[in-house]
N, C-alpha and C positions, 0 to 999 in steps of 0.2 A: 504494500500500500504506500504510495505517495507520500510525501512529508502533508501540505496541503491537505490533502483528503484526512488524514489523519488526524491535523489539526481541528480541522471543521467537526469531526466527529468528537473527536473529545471535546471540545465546546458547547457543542451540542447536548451531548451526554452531564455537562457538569452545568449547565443551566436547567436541564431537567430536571436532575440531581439536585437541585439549589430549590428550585419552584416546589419540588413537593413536599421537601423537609422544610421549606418555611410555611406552604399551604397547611399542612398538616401541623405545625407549631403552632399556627395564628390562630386555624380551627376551634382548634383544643378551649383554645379561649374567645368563640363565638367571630372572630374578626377573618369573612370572607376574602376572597381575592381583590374584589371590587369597592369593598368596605374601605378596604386599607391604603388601595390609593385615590381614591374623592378623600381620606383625613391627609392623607400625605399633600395634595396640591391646597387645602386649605390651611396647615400648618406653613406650606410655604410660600402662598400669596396673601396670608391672612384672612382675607375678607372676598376671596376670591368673585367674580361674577359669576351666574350660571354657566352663561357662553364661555368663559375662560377655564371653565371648569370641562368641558364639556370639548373643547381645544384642544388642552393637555393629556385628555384620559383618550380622546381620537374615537365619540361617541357623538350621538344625539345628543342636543338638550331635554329631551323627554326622559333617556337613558338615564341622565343626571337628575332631573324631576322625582326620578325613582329610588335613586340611592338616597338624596335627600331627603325622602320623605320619610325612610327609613331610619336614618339618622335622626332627624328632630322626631319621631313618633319614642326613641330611646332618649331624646331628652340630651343628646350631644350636640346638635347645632339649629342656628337659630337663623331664621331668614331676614334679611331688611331690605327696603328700598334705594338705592342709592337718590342721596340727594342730588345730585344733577340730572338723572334721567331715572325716573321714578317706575320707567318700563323695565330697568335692570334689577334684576335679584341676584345681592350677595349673600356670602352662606359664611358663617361664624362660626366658631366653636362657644360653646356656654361651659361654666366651671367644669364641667362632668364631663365633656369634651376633651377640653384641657386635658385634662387627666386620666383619660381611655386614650390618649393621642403620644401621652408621655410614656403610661403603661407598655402601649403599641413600639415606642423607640426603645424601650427597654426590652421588649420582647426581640427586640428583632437584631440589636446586640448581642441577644445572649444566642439566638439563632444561630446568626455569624461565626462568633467566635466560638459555640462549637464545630461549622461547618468547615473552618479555618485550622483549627485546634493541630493538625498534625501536620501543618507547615509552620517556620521560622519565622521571626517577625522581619528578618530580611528576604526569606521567601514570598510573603508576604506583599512585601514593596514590591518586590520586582513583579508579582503578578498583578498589584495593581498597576505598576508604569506600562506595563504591557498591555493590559484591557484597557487603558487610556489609549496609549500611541493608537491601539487595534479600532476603538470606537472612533477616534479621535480621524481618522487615516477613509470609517467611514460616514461623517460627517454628523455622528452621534453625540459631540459633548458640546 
């Protein structure tokens, strides 16, 4: 097999590998696939808008209607108006938010660093300077 071919397939294989040991981590404690990133684009635009929200995640606005409605029916985030264009809805997190969203980075830490756990923290580097250069090479960071 090919250097290339080889490559692709272990990447492959270790993004699978990645996706289920976290699916399966975040499950455990009720946080879907889809759950975890509408709080991650709201952790990181704040106050995100629906459309920006809905941008980011590469869905419908209705698809985003849905996950937030599930969100605020749990009492984690809270809709407003934007004051300059009052047809905009952004999504917030409320206290209990906050803190399934803090919980959620500490879950996903410890994720990590056991998925990590039997490489070096210089092995480490180098496989993130690599997944940079590699995303980075295709027009992903």
């Amino acid at each position: 097999m090919t250097e290339p071919i080889r490559l692709g397939e272990l990447l492959m294989a270790a993004s699978r590998h990645f996706s289920q040991r976290g699916m399966a981590a975040f499950g455990e404690h009720g946080y879907t696939p889809a759950r975890v990133r509408l709080m991650r684009i709201i952790d990181m635009y704040r106050r995100p808008t629906m459309s920006t929200a809905a941008d980011e995640l590469g869905v419908t606005r209705r698809a985003v209607t849905s996950l937030a409605d599930g969100l605020e029916n749990d009492g984690l985030v809270e809709r407003e108006h934007s004051q300059e264009d009052r047809r905009e809805v952004m999504l917030r997190f409320t206290e209990s938010g906050h803190r399934s969203v803090d919980r959620m980075k500490m879950l996903q830490a410890e994720i990590s660093a056991d998925l990590f756990a039997n490489l070096t923290r210089e092995e480490q580097r180098q496989l993130a300077h690599l997944l940079e250069k590699f995303l980075g090479e295709a027009g992903q960071c």
